[in-house]
N, C-alpha and C positions, 0 to 999 in steps of 0.2 A: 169658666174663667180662670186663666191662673195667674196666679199670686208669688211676688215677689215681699218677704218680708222679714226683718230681723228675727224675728222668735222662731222663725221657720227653721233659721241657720244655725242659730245661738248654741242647740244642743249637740250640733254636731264639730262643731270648732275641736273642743276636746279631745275627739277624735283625730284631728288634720295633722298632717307630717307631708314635710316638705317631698315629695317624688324623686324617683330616680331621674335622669336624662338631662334637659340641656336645664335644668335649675341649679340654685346653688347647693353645693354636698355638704356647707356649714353654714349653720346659720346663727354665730355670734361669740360670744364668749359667755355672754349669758342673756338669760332671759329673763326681760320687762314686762310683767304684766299691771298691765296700766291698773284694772279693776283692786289689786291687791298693793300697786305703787305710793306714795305718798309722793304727790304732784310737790319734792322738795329740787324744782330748778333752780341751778347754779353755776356758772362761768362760763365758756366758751369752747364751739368744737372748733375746731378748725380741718378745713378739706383742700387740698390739693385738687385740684381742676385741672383734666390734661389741656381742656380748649376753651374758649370764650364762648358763651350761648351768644348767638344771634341777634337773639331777642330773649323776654321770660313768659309772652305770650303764648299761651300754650294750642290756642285755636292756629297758626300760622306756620310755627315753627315744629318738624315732627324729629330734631336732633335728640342724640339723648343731655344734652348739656342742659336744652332748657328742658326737655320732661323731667329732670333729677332738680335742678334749682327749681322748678314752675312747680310744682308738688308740692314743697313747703307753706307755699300761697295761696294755692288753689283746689277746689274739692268738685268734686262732680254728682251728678245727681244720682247714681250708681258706680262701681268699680269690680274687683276682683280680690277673690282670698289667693293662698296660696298654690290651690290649685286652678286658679284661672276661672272659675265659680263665681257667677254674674253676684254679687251682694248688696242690697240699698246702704246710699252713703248720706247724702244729702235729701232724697225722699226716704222718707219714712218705710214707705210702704209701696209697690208699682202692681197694678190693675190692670190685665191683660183681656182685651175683651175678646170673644169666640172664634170672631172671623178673624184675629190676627192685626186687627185696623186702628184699632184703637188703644192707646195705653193711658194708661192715668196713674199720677205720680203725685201721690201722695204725701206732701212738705214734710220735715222735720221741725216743729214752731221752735221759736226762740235764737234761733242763731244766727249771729250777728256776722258781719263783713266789719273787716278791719278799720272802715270809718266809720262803726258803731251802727250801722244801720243793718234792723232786723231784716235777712233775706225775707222776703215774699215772690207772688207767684208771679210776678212782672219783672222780676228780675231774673227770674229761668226762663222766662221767653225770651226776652230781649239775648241774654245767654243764648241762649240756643239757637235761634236765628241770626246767628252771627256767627257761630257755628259751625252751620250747614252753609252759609255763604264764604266763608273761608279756607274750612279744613277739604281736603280731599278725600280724606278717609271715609265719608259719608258717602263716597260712589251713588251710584242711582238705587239704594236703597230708599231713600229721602227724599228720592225725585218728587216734586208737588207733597212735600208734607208739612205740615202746621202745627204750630206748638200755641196752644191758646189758655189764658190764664180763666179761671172759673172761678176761684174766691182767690183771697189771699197764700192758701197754702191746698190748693189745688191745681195743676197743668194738664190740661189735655195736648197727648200728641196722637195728630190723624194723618193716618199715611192713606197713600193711595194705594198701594198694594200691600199685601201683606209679605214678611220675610221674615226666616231663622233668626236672619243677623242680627238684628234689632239691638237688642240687650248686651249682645256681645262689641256691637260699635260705640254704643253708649258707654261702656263700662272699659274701653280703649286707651293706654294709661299713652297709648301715642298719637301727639296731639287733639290730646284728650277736650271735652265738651265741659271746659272750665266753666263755671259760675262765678258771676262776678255784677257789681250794681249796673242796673240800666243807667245810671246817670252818668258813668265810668265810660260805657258804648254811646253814649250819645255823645260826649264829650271829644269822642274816637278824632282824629284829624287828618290830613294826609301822611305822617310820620308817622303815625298808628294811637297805640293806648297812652296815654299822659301820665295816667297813675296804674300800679299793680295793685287791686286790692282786692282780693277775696274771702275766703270762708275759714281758711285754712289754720294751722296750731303753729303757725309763725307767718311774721309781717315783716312786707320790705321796708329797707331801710336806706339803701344806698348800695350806687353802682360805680365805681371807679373804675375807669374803662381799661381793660389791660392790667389792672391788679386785684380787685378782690368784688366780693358782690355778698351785703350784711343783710343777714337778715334777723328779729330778733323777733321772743317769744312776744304770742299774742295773748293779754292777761286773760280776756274774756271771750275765749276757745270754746264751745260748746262740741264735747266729743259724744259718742255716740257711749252705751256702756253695755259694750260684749268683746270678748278676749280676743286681741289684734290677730290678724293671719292674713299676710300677704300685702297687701293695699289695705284690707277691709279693717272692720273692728276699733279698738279706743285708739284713741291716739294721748298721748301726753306727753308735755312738752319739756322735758327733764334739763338743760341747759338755757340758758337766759338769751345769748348769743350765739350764731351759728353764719359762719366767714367763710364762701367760696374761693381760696385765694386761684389767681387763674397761672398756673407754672406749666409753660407745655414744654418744656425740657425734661425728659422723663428720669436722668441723674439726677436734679435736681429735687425734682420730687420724691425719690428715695434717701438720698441724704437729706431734707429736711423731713422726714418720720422718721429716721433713726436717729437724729438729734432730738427730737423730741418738736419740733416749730411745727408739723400736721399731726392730727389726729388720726385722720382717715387720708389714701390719697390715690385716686383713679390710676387705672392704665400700667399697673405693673405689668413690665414686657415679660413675656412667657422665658427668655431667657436668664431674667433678674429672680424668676422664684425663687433659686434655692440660696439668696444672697438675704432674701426677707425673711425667708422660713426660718431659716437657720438662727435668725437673730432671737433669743429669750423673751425678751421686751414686746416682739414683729408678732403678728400674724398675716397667715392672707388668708381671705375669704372669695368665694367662690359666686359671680352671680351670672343668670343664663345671658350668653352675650348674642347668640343667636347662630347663624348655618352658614359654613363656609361651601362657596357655588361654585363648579367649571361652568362658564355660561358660553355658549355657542354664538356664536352671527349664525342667523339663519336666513339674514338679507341679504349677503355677498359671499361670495371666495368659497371656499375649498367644504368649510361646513357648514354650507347652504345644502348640501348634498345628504340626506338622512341617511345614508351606508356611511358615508365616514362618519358622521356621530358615531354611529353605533360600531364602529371598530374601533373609535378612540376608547369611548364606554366597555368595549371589553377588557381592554389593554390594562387601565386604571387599579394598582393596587391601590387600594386605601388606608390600608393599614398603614403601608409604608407615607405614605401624603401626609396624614395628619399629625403622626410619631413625629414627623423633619417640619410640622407646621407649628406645633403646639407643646414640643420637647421633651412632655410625660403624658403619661396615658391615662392621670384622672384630671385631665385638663381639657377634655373630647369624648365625644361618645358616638359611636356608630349609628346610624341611623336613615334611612331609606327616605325617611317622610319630608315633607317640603316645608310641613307644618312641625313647628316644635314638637319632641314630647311631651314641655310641659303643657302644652293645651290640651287637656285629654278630649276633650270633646271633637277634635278636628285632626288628633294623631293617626296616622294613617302606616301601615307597611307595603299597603297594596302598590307591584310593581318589584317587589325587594330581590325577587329572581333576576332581575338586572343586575343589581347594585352589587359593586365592589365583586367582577366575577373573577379576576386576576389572571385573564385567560389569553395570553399575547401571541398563542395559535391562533386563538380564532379571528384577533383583529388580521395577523397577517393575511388572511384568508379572505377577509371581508375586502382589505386594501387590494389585493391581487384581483374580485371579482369586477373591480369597479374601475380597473387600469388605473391605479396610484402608481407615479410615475417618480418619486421623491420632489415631486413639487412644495416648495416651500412652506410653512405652516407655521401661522404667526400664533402667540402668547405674550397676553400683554400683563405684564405686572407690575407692581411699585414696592420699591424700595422701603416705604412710608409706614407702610404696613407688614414689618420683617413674615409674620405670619402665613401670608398673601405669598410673599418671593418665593418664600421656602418651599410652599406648596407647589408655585410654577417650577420651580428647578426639579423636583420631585417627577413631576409630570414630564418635562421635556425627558428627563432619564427613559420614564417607560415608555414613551413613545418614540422616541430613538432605537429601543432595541426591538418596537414591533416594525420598523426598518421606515419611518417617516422623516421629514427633513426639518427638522425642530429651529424654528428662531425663537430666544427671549426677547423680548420689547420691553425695555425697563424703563420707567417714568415718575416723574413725582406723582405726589395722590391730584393735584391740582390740571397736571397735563393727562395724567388715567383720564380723568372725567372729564374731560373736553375729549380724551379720542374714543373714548367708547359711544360717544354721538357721529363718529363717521363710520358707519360699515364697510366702507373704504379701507380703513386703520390696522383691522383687527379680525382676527380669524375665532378665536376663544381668549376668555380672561379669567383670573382666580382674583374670587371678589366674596365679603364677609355680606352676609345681608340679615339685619334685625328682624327676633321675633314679633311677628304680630296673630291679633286677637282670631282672624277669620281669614279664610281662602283669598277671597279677593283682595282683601292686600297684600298680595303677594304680589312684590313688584315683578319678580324674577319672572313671572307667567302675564303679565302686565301685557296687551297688545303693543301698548307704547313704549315702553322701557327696551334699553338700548338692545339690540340682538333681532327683535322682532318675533313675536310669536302671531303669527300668521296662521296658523293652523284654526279653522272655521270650527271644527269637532270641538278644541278646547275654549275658544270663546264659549262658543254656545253653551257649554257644559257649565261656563263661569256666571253667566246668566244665569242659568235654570237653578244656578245655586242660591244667587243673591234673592231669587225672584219665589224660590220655596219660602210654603210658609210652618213645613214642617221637618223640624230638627233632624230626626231619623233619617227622611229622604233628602235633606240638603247634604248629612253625613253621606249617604249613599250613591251620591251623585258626584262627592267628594272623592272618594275611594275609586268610581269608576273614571275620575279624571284623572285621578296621578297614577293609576293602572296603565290608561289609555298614552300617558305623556314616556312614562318611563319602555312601552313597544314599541310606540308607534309616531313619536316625534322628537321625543331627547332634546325639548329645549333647552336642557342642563344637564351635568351630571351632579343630584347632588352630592356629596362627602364627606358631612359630618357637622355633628354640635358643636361649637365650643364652649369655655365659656370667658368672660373678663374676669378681670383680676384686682381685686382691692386690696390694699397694704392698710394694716389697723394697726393701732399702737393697742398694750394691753392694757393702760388706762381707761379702753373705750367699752362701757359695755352697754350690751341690749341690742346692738349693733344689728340690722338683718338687710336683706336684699330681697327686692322684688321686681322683676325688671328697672334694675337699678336703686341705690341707694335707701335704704329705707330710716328716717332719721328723726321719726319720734318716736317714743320712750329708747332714747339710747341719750346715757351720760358719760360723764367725764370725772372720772374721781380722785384726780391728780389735783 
């Protein structure tokens, strides 16, 4: 039987250091350690928001706006340290039985939900079966499975089959398996949740639509007590007050942190760094923002045809892509894998003899085998995303001189994502797409996701992943599918890590990221 449990981890935290690849390269100005902190909160952070969350529902919506505000709020029954390392948050302790079927998730007693009522074990099921009826991230790993309460701080969950993923979807900081009271979900209506209220080391307060979103400390927080890393570990709630303001003007949002009106504030454009850096006062910080893709139609037009993939695929510097995407070079990092680096368990190279071969003989060779006639070849980009363009213009250059007929297609982010739904529209596009926990969410290999990956070999391959019930061989099944995609189908080319970009006043410390903002024990001493 194995065992998910804090003392397990505890001795090894000491050890942890954040990794090289698409994670953040800093991680604050200083460091809070809750165990040695004195829980003295006081005044107000305030955060720049480049865009309005949706919702703060974190089972519904999988943007990062509400997983960075919904995290203040909400706790999960498991998460992740910094190296993406499955860690109990809200169970105690998780009981894995033999054949993989059975989990048992052991409560943490005494922690209360923000309307003072102690979680029990009726409140993770009602949680989680609303869940698995909601979010999509649950794929048919969950298909027929039951989450059943046994005492008060007991949950059985029984799957019908067994899989690797389990622990890793559970522990999903994107739209994450929040806990929150049954009485909250029963309450549910057709406009959704009525009240936000969870586990978590601060409570909503108030949402003014288009201007800010307050949340304030929760007095009687029940933290866990082993040394923070990533998601996992103590939390402590160092500020009384903490203000979403929502500014999607991104001048804006730089002139008010170098006046001093945000503390922290999203979405520095990669060509603003050296306006932040530069300032005494400024920092920026680095966190993994996820993989910038060339994606293919593989349903219509010119790269339906797998010989032009892969003559475009040879043609592709990369180096030169990401330098005119990203405008320095510790702002990207090379990478072959489809899967973050940070995810060590799912990092993969296999296939990297493709990647980035800068060889615009051999594409011309490949266009000549297959009578390429300079028939037109559409790239659709937006503007919205300067990142995105830079890359497409990059691209049209080296495909122009392996002698192809390059059009840009330039769009707002709003008309992108209504034409990448017509395979009509669009031939390839340059598009960012977020880290996630495990293979199968990867929307880019997604059957349904705009392009079409049709290819029967890597379905199947995407099954026999979810459907393994052992880590080693789901890894191994993992390796021979991005092997198998990067020869023998090129539903993308990938390109590279990036990462985003946070502007800190130096006021702010203890400050960290972990797929996105990390915002307990970090203070303000101003």
């Amino acid at each position: 039987m194995k065992k998910y449990q804090y003392r397990l981890f505890a001795a090894l935290f000491v050890l942890m250091f954040l990794i090289v690849g698409c994670s953040s390269k800093e991680d604050g100005t200083s460091e809070v350690n809750g165990g040695s902190q004195e829980n003295n909160a006081g005044g107000e952070l305030r955060i720049a928001l480049n865009a309005q969350p949706p919702t703060l529902d974190q089972h519904l919506a999988s943007g990062t706006s509400t997983r960075d505000t919904g995290r203040l709020i909400f706790e999960t029954l498991v998460t992740t340290n910094s190296k993406y390392e499955v860690i109990p948050m809200l169970a105690e302790s998780v009981d894995i039985s033999d054949d993989g079927k059975i989990y048992t998730f052991n409560l943490r007693q005494g922690v209360k939900f923000h309307n003072d009522k102690e979680m029990i074990a009726e409140d993770v099921v009602a949680s989680m079966h609303r869940w698995l009826d909601k979010s999509p991230v649950t794929g048919s790993i969950f298909e027929g499975a039951k989450f059943e309460a046994i005492d008060n701080h007991t949950v059985v969950l029984e799957l019908a089959k067994p899989s690797a993923l389990v622990m890793d979807t559970l522990a999903s900081p994107k739209q994450a398996a929040a806990i929150m009271p049954k009485e909250i979900i029963e309450a549910e209506t057709e406009d959704g949740l009525q009240e936000y209220i969870g586990t978590g080391p601060f409570e909503f307060v108030e949402w003014k639509q288009d201007q800010y979103i307050h949340f304030k400390k929760y007095e009687d927080y029940s933290s866990v007590d082993f040394e923070s890393d990533g998601l996992a570990g103590e939390k402590v709630a160092l500020v009384d007050d903490i203000y979403f303001d929502i500014v999607t003007d991104p001048s804006t949002r730089i002139a008010g942190l170098q006046t001093g009106r945000y503390d922290i504030v999203y979405q520095i454009a990669y060509d603003d760094y050296e306006n932040v850096d530069s300032d005494p006062n400024l920092q920026i910080m680095l966190d993994s923002g996820g993989e910038l893709i060339y994606l293919y139609n593989k349903e219509a037009g010119p790269a339906a045809d797998f010989k032009m993939r892969e003559a475009i695929n040879a043609a592709l510097n990369i180096d030169e892509i990401l330098l005119a995407a990203f405008t320095r070079e510790e702002l990207y990092s090379f990478s072959p894998g489809y899967m973050s680096q940070d995810i060590v368990n799912w990092s993969s190279n296999a296939g990297e003899e493709f990647y980035n071969q800068k060889d615009i003989e051999k594409a011309k060779k490949i266009l000549e085998e297959i009578g390429y006639n300079g028939e037109e070849f559409k790239i659709l980009v937006t503007r919205d995303y300067p990142a995105y363009y830079q890359a497409g213009v990059v691209i049209q250059e080296q495909l122009t001189k392996a002698g192809m007929n390059i059009k840009l297609d330039v769009f707002d982010w709003a008309t992108f994502n209504e034409m990448i739904n017509d395979s009509d529209s669009w031939d390839s596009l340059v598009v960012g797409v977020s880290s996630v926990n495990t293979p199968i969410q990867l929307v880019q290999i997604n059957p349904t996701f705009a392009g079409g990956v049709g290819d029967q070999a890597i379905i199947d391959l995407l099954e026999e992943i979810e459907t393994s019930p052992d880590e080693e061989e789901a890894k191994r099944l993992w390796d021979e599918l991005q092997s198998y995609a990067w020869e023998e189908h090129l539903p993308l080319s990938q390109l590279g890590c990036y990462y985003n970009l946070f502007g800190v006043s130096n006021n702010v410390e203890g400050f960290t990221t972990s797929s996105g903002p990390v915002l307990w024990n970090t203070r303000v001493t101003n």
